[in-house]
C-alpha positions in Angstrom: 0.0 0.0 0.0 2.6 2.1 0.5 4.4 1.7 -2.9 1.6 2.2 -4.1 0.6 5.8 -2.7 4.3 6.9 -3.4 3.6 5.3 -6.9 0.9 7.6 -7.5 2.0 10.6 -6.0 5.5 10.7 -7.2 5.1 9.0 -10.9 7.6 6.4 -10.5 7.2 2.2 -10.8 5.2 1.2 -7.6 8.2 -1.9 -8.2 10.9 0.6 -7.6 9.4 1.9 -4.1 8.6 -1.5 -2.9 12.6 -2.7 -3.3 13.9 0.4 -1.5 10.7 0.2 1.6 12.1 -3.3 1.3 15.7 -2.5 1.4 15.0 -0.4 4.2 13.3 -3.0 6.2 16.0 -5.3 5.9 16.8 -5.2 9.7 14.0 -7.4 9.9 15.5 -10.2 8.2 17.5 -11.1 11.6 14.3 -12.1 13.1 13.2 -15.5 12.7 9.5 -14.8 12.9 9.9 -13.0 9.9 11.5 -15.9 7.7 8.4 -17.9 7.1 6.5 -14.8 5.6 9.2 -13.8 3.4 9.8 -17.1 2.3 6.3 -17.6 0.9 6.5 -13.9 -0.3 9.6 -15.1 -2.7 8.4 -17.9 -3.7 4.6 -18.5 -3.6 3.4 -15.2 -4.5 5.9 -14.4 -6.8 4.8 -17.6 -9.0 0.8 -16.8 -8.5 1.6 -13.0 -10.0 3.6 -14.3 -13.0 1.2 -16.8 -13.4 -1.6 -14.3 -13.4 -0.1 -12.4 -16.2 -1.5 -15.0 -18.7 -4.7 -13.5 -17.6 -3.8 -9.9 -19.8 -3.1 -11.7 -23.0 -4.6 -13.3 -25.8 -3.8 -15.2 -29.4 -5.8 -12.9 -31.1 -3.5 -10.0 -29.7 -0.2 -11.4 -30.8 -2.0 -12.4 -34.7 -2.9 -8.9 -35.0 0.6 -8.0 -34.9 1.2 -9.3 -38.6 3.9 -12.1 -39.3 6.6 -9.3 -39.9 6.3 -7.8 -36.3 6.0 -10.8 -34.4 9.6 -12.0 -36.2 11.0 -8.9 -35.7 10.2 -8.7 -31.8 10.8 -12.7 -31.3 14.2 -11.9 -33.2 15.0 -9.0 -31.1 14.1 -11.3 -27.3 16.2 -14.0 -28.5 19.1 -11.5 -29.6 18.7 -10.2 -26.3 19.1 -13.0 -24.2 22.1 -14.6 -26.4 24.0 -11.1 -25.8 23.9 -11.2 -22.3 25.4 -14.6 -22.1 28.1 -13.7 -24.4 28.7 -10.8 -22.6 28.4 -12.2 -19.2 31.4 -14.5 -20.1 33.4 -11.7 -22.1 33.2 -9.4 -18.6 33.9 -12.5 -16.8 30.1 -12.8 -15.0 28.6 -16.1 -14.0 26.7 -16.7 -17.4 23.4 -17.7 -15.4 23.3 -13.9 -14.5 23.9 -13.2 -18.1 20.8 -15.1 -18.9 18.8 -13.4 -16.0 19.5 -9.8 -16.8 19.4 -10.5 -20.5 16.0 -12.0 -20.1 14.7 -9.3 -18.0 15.8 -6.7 -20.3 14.0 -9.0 -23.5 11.5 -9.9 -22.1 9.0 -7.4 -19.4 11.7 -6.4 -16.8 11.1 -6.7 -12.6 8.9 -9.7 -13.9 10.4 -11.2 -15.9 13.6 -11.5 -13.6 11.5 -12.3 -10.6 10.0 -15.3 -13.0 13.9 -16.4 -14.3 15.4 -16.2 -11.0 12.1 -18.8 -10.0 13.5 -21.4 -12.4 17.6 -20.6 -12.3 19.9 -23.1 -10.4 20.4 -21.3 -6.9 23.5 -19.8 -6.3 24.2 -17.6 -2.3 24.1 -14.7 -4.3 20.7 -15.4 -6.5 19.0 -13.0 -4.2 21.5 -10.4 -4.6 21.4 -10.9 -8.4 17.6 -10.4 -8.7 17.6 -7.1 -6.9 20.3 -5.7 -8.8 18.6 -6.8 -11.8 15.0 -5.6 -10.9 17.0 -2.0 -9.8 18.8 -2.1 -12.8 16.1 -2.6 -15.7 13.8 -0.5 -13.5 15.9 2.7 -13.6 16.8 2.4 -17.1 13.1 1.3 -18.4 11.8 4.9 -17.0 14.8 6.7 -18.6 13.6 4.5 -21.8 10.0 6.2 -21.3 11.2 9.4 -21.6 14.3 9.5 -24.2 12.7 6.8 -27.3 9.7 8.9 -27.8 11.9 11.7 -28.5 14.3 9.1 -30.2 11.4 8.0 -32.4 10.6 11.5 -33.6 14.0 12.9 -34.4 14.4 9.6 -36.3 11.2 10.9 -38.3 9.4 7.5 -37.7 5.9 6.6 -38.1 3.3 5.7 -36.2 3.0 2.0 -36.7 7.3 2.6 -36.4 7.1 4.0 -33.0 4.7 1.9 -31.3 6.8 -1.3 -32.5 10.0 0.3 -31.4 8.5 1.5 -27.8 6.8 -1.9 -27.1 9.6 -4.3 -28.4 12.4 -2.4 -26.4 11.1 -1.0 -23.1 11.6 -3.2 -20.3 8.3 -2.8 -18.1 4.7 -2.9 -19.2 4.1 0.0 -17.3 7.0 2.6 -18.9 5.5 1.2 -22.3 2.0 2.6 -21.8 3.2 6.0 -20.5 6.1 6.1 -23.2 3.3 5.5 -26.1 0.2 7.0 -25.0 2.2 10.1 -24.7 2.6 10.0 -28.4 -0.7 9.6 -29.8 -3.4 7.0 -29.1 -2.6 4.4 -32.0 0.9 4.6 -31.2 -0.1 3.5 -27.5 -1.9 0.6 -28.6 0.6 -1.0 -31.2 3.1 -0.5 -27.9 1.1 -2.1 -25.7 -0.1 -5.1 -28.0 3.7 -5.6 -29.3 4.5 -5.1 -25.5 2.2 -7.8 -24.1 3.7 -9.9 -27.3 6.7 -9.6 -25.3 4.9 -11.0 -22.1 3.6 -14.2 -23.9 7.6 -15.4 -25.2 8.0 -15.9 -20.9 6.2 -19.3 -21.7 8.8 -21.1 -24.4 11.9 -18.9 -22.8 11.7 -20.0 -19.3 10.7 -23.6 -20.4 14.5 -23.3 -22.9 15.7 -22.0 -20.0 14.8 -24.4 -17.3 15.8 -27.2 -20.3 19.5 -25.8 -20.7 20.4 -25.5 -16.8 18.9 -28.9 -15.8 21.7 -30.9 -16.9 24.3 -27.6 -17.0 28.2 -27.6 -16.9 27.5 -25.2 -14.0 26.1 -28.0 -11.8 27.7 -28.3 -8.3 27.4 -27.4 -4.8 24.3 -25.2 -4.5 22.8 -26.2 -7.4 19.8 -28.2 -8.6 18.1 -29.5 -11.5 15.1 -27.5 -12.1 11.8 -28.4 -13.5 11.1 -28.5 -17.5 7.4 -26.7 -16.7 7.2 -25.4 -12.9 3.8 -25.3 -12.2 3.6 -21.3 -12.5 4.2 -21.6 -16.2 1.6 -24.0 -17.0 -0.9 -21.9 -14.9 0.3 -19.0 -17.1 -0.2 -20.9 -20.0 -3.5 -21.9 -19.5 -4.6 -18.2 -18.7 -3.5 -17.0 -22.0 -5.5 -20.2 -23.7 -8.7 -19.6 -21.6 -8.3 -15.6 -22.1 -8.4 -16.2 -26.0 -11.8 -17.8 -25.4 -13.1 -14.7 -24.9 -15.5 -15.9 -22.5 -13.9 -14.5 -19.3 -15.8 -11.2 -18.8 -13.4 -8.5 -18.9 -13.5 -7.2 -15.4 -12.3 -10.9 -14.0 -9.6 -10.4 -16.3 -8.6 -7.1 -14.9 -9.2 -7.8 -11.8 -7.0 -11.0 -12.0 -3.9 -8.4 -13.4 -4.4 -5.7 -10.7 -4.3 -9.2 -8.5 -1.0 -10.0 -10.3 0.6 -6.6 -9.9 -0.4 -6.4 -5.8 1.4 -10.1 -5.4 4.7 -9.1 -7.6 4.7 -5.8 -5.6 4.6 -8.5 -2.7 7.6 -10.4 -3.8 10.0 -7.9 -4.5 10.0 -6.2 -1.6 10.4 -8.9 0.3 13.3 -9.6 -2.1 14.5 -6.2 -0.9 14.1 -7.2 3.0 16.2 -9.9 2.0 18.8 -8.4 -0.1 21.2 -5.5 2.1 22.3 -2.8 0.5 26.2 -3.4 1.7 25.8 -6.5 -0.4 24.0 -4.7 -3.6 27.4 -2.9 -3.7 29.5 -5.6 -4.0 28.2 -6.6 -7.2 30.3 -4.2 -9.0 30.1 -1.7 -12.5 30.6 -5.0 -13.9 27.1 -6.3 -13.6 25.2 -2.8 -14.1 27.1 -2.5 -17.7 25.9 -5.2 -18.6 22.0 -4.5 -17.7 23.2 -1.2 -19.6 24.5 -3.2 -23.0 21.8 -5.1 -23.1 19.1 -2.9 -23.3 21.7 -0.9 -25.8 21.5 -3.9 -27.7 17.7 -4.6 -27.8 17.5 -0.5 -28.6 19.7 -1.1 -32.0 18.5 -4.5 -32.8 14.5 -3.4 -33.2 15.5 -0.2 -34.7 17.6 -1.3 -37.8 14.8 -3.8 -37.8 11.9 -1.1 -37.9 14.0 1.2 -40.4 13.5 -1.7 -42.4 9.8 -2.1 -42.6 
């Protein structure tokens, strides 16, 4: 509730305040009491709000993208996601961290990390790693909302152009609909439908994901096989298929994203009561250039792509 209110009041992501009220809360973690609430807050109601996300989209959505669009942005997730694993290894990062940032940045941001670091191998510093990530894509998805529209008009581009460019390379859902409906209306929807496109490819990435670390090189203390299709996916999955029905009225399925958004707000800040700041600086410049190249990366990728349409 509180994120929320300094959400509204101060237009920032509601994600954002509830890492550093976390954060600042962290004292708390030395209490046992605590552990068992912040536990299920990690784990169980992070998987029921990424789950719930199925509830926003629908087939008919991603087919009114055109075959050309949906290439374009599948193209530009996958390009994503291999760049921060090569560059995770060229700046001598763990390359599951390459895999987490880069899939945040590809895919829909805090969630999308939150939902990666569900299914990644465990490391002592997975924690760690997910707040720096969530911090990391947050900060520079709201300096994305604000610098591509201007981006996309110097550059002369079109409407159809800038919605595709704003909803294929800003991290969070949220920075998409402010960056596009402060453009014009029809360049807010094409962002949001190519943005929610974004949100569907969680599905077949985490499940490649979960596939290449089950039987990884990087297997060793700490570590464990993970599950080919943890139980959040599937519940995502069948969201999306029962959403395409069209028989779920539409306030259960707004109602069932608000409910996604309150239990993600959940998570990460108990993330953030988890997570100390003294430890958030010993990550390094390391880790935050790369959060930085990749979203450089997606940025070029989708725009020589767009030029091209």
């Amino acid at each position: 509730m509180a994120s929320a209110w300094l959400a509204d009041h101060y237009r920032a992501p509601i994600l954002l305040f509830a890492l550093l009220l976390g954060m600042a809360m962290n004292f708390a973690r030395q209490d046992p009491r605590f552990t068992p609430g912040l536990d299920v807050s990690t784990r169980h109601l992070l998987r029921l709000g990424v789950a719930l996300l199925g509830a926003r989209i629908t087939v008919e959505q991603v087919m009114s993208l055109g075959g050309e669009v949906v290439m374009v942005v599948t193209a530009g997730v996958i390009f994503t996601i291999l760049a921060g694993w090569l560059l995770s290894r060229a700046l001598r990062l763990r390359p599951d961290f390459g895999v987490l940032t880069g899939g945040s940045v590809a895919i829909c941001g805090a969630s999308a990390a939150l939902a990666l670091a569900a299914v990644l191998p465990p490391t002592p510093t997975r924690e760690r790693d997910t707040l720096l990530t969530v911090v990391g894509v947050t900060a520079l998805s709201t300096l994305a909302m604000v610098v591509y529209p201007v981006l996309a008009t110097a550059l002369g581009l079109s409407e159809l152009q800038t919605g595709i460019l704003l909803g294929a390379t800003i991290h969070d859902v949220a920075q998409v609909v402010g960056a596009g409906y402060s453009v014009s209306q029809p360049v807010g929807d094409t962002a949001t439908i190519v943005k929610l496109y974004r949100v569907a490819l969680l599905l077949p990435v985490i499940v490649v994901v979960s596939l290449a670390f089950r039987a990884s090189a990087l297997s060793g203390p700490g570590w464990r096989r993970t599950p080919l299709a943890p139980g959040f996916l599937l519940g995502f999955a069948a969201l999306v298929a029962i959403n395409s029905t069209g028989l779920p009225p539409a306030a259960l399925a707004e109602g069932a994203g608000t409910l996604s958004r309150g239990l993600l707000v959940a998570a990460i800040a108990a993330v953030g009561v988890k997570t100390s700041l003294g430890d958030l600086f010993k990550v390094g410049v390391r880790s935050l250039a790369l959060i930085a190249m990749e979203t450089v990366a997606i940025l070029a990728f989708v725009l020589l792509a767009v030029l091209a349409l």
